[in-house]
C-alpha positions in Angstrom: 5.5 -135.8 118.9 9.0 -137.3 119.4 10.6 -138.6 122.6 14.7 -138.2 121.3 16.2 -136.6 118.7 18.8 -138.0 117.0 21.5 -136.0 115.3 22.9 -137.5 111.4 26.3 -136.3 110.5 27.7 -137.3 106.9 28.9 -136.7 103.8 25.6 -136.1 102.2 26.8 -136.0 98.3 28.4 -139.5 98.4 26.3 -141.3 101.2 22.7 -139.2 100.9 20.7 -142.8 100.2 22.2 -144.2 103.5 21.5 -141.2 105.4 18.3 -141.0 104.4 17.4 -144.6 105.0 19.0 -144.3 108.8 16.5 -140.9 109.0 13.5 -142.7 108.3 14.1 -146.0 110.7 14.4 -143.4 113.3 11.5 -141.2 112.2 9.7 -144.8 111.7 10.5 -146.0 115.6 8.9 -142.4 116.9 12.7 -140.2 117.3 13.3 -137.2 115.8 16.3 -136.5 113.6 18.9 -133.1 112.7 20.6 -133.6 110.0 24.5 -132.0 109.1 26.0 -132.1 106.0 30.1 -132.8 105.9 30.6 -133.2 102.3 32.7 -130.5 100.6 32.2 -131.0 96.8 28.7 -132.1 96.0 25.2 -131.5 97.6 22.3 -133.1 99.2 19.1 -134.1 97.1 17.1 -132.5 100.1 18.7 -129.8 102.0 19.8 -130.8 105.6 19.3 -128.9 109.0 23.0 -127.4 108.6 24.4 -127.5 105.4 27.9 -127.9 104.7 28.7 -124.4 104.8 27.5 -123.7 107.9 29.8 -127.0 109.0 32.7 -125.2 107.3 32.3 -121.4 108.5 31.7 -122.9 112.4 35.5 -123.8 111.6 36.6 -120.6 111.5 36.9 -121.7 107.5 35.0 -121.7 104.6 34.1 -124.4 101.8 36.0 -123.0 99.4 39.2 -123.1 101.6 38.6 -126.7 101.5 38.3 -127.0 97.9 41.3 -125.0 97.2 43.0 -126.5 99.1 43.2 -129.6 97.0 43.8 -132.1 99.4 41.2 -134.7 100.4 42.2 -135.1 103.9 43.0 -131.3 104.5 39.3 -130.5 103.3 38.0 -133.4 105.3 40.0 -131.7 108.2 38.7 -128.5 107.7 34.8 -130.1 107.3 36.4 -132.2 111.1 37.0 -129.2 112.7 33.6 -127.2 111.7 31.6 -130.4 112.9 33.3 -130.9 116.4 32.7 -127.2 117.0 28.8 -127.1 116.0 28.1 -130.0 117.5 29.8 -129.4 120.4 27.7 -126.4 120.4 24.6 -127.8 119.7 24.6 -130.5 122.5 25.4 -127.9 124.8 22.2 -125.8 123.7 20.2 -129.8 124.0 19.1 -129.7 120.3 19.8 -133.7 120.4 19.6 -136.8 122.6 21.6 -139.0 120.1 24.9 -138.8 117.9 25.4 -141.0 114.9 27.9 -140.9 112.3 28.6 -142.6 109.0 31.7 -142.9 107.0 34.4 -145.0 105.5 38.2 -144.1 106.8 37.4 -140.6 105.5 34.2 -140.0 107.2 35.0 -142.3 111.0 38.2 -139.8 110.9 35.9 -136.8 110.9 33.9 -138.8 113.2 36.2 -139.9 116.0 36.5 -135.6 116.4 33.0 -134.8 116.1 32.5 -137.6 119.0 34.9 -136.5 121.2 33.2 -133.0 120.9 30.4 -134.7 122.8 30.1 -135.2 126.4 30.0 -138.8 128.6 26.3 -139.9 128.4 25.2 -138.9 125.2 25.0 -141.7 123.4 27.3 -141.3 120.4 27.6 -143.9 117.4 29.9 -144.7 114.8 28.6 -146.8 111.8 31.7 -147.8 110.0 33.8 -149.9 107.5 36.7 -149.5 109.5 34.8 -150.6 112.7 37.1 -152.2 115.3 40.0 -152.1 112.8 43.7 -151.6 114.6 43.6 -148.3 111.9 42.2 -146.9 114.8 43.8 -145.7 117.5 42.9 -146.0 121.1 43.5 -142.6 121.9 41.5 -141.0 119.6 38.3 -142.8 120.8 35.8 -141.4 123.7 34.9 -143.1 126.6 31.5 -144.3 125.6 31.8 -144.3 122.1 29.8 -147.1 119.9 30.9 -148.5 117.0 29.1 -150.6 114.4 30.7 -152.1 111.8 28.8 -151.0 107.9 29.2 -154.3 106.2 28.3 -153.9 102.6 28.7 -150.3 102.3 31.2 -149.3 100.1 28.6 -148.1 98.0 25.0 -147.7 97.8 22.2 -149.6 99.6 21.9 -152.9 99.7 20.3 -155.8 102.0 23.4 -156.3 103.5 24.3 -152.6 104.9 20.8 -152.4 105.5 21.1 -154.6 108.2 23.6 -152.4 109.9 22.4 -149.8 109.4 18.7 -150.1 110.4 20.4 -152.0 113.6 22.3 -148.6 114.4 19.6 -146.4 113.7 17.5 -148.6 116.6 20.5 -148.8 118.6 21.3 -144.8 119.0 17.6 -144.2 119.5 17.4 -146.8 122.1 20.1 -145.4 124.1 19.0 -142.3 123.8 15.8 -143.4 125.8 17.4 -145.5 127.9 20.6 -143.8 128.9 20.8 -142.8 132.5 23.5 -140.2 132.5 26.2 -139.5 135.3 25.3 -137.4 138.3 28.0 -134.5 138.6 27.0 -133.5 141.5 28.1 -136.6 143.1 32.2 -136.2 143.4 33.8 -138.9 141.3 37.4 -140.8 142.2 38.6 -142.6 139.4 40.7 -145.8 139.9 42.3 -147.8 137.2 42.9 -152.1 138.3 42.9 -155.1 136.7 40.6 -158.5 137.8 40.6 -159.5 141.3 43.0 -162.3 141.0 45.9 -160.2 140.2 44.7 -157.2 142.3 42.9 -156.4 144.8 43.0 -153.4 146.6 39.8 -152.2 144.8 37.9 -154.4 147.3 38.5 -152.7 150.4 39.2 -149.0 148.9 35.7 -148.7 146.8 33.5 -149.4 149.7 36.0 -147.0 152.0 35.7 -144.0 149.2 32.2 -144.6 149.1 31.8 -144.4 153.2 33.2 -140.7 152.5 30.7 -140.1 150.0 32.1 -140.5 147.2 30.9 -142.2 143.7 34.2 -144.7 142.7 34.5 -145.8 138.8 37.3 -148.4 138.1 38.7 -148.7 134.7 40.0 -152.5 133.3 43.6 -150.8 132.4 43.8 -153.3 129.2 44.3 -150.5 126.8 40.7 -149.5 126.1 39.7 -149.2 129.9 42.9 -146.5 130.0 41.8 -145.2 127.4 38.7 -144.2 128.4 40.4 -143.1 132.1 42.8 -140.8 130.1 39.5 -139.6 128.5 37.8 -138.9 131.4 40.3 -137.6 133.1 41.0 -134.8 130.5 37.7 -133.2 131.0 38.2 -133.1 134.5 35.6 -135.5 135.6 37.2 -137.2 138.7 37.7 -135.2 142.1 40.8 -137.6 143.2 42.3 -140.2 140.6 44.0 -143.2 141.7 45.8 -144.4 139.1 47.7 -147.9 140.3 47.4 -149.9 137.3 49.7 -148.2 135.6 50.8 -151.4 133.2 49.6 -150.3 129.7 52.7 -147.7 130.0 55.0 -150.4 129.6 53.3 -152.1 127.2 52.9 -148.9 124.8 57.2 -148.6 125.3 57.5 -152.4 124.6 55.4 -152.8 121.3 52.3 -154.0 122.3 49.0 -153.0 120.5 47.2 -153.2 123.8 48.1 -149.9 125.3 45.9 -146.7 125.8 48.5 -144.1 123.7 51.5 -142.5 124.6 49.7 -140.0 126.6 48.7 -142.7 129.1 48.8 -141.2 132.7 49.5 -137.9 132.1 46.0 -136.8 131.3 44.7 -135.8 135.4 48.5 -134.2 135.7 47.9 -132.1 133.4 44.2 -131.2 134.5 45.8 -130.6 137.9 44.1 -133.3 139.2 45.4 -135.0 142.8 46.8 -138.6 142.2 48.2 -141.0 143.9 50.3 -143.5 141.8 51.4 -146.6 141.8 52.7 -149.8 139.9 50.8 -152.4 139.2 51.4 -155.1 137.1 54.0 -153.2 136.3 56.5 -155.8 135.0 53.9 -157.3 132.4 53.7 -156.5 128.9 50.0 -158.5 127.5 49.9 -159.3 124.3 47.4 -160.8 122.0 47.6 -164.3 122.6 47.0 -165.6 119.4 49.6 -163.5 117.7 53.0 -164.6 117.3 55.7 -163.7 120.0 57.3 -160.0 118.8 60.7 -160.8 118.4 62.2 -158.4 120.6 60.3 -160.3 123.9 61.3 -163.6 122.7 63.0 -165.8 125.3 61.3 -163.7 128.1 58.9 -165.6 130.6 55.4 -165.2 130.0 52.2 -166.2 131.6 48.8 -167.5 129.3 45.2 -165.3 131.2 43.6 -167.0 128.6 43.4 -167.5 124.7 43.4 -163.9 124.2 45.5 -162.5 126.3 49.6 -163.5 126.9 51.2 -161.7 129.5 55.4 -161.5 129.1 57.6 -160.9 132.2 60.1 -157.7 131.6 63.4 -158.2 132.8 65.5 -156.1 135.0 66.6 -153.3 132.1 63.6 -153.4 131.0 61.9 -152.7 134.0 64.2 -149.9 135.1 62.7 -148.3 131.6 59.3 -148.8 132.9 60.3 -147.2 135.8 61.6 -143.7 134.0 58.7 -143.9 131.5 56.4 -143.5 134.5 58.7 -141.0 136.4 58.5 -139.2 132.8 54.8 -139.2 132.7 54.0 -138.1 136.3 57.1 -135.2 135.8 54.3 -132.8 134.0 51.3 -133.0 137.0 50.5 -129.9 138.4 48.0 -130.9 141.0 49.3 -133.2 144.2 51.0 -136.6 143.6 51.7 -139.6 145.4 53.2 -142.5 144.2 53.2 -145.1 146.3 55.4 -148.2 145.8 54.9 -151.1 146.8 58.2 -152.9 147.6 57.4 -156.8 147.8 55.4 -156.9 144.7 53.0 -155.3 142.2 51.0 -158.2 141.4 49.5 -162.0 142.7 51.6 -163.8 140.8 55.3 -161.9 141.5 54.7 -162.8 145.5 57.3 -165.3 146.9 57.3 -169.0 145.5 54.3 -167.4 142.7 55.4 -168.2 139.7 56.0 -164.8 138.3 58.5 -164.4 141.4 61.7 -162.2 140.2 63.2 -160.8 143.1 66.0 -159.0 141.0 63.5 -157.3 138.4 61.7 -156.0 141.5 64.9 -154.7 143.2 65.8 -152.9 139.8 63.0 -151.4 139.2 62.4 -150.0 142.7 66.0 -148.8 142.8 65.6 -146.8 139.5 62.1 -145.6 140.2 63.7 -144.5 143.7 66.5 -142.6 141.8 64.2 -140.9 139.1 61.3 -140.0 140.7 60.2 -136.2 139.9 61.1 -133.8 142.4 57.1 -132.7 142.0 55.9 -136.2 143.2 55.7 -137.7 146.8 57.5 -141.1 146.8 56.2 -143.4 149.7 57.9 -146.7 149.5 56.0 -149.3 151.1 57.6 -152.2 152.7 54.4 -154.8 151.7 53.1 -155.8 148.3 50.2 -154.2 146.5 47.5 -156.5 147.3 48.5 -156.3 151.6 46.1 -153.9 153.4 49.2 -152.3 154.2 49.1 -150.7 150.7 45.4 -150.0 151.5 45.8 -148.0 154.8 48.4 -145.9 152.9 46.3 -144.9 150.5 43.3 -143.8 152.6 45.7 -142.1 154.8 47.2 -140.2 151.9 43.3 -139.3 150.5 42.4 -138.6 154.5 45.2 -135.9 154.8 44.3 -134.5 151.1 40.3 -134.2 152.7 41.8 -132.3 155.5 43.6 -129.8 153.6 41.4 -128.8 150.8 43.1 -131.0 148.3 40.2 -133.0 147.1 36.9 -131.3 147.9 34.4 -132.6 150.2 31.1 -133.9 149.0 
């Protein structure tokens, strides 16, 4: 008998020894194990629960589409495609407890779909040579995704990538067993924030929110943390989202490699989601502190959180491009949106006599955000700063009305 069951995704013709190896730790620690096939050319030494061809054909393809086409990364798109759809299917059916897959650029490609087929809670696992390289980008990656990084496995098995492996094998079946999945029957509001130093509003709203009876997540909004909100959001997993962190926008139009993709607050728009909006931090672009100063923000103010993270203060253009990048991204919503903004400040430090203080920047960027604002949005200017209970009370007066009406739905 077998208490989780595990499903293996890989290219079986080139990686059939690793497979094989992560199969039997998990068969060895009491899990069960499926096994798919995502090679295109060659074939397994044992044949696997679905073969390649049944990868291919769930595709609305075939393998020998993927050979003729004669491309490497069509094929492998072809073989992405198949996977994402039969495992998709297969998780909904419950065949497995567990996802883990292995690959080099080829095969975490393949698997960043194939993950993003699979729902929040089920633990999924990427064992990778790429692992946690910037070749990845943060809008291709789930909310709860895992990666591992495959030292030593270019090729074959060795004690080095057997380390990695064996330790990702025990780590998918572990969370498999230990996993304590969301409950969707409990309405979820989705906030994005950053520490309390900088912000604080999260303080007083989550424990307001949860009065109502509601369950409150809040998402770091330092480019992964948005990421996964974005993710989240997409599937429609959030009754209300209130989205007031809304920095990693400007940091996506100003360079920076911490941002959450271009689609950053657009995905609960488009799910017709009701928002309210707002701006914190909006005047910051972070950085990677131990990278040199992009040219283009050199000269700027900027603020050290700590060794890894640098925070540069925007000037007044470019905070009035801040402000239409957002009014761009909330243009598209087709639920109910709010933005409110907060017109003393967005942040601890930019309060009077902090050092962050820029009166100017702040004026311009209101004034543009006032003049650019969607016709589809609610503007509520707010004469108080983000962290004042002012900015509070609007909110929950703003959720309060939406409760009333039918807006967001009653627990």
């Amino acid at each position: 008998m077998t208490d989780r069951t595990i499903l293996i995704v890989g290219t079986y013709d080139t990686k059939d020894d690793e497979l094989n190896y992560i199969a039997g730790v998990i068969r060895g620690q009491g899990g069960g194990v499926v096994t798919m096939d995502v090679s295109v050319l060659g074939d397994p030494t044992e044949p696997t629960d679905f073969s390649k061809h049944d990868v291919a054909e769930a595709g609305g393809s075939s393998i020998q589409a993927a050979i003729d086409s004669g491309d490497e990364n069509t094929a492998m798109q072809i073989m992405a495609q198949g996977a994402s759809t039969l495992v998709s299917r297969l998780c909904a059916d419950g065949r497995f407890d567990g996802l883990l897959v292995l690959g080099g650029t080829m095969g975490t490609d393949l698997a960043l779909d194939v993950c993003n087929a699979v729902p929040l809670g089920v633990p999924k696992y990427i064992v990778s040579t790429v692992s946690f390289s910037p070749l990845i980008p943060a809008e291709r990656l789930p909310a709860d995704v895992q990666m591992i990084l495959w030292a030593g496995g270019l090729y074959g098995l060795n004690a080095v990538c057997k380390a990695s492996l064996s330790q990702a094998a025990g780590a998918v079946l572990g969370a498999a067993r230990a996993v304590e999945k969301p409950d969707t029957k409990r309405l979820l509001i989705g906030m994005t924030s950053f520490g309390k130093s900088f912000l604080s509003y999260m303080v007083a709203l989550k424990p307001a929110l949860e009065s109502r009876g509601f369950d409150v997540a809040v998402f770091h909004a330092t480019g992964m943390g948005g990421r996964a909100f974005e993710s989240l959001a997409a599937q429609g997993a959030f009754a209300c989202v209130m989205d007031f962190a809304t920095q990693e926008v400007g940091n996506f139009i100003n360079g920076s490699a911490i941002h959450a993709g271009e689609s950053r607050l657009t995905a609960a728009g488009r799910a017709g989601i009701p928002q309210i909006v707002s701006s914190g931090c909006y005047d910051l672009v972070d950085l990677a502190g131990w990278q040199p100063m992009p040219e283009a923000l050199q000269g700027l103010p900027s603020h050290a959180h700590n060794r890894l993270l640098t925070s540069v203060v925007l000037d007044a253009p470019r905070r009035r491009d801040v402000a239409r990048a957002l009014a761009e991204r909330v243009a598209g919503a087709k639920g109910e949106t709010v933005f409110v903004l907060p017109t003393q400040g967005c942040h601890a430090l930019d309060r009077p006599g902090a050092d962050l203080c820029d009166p100017d920047g702040l004026a311009a960027f209101v004034d543009e955000l006032t003049k650019v604002c969607p016709d589809n949005v609610t503007l509520k200017a707010l004469d108080a700063h983000i962290n004042d209970d002012a900015f509070v009370d609007t909110v929950l007066a703003t959720f309060d009305d939406w409760l009333a009406r039918g807006i967001v739905p009653r627990p």
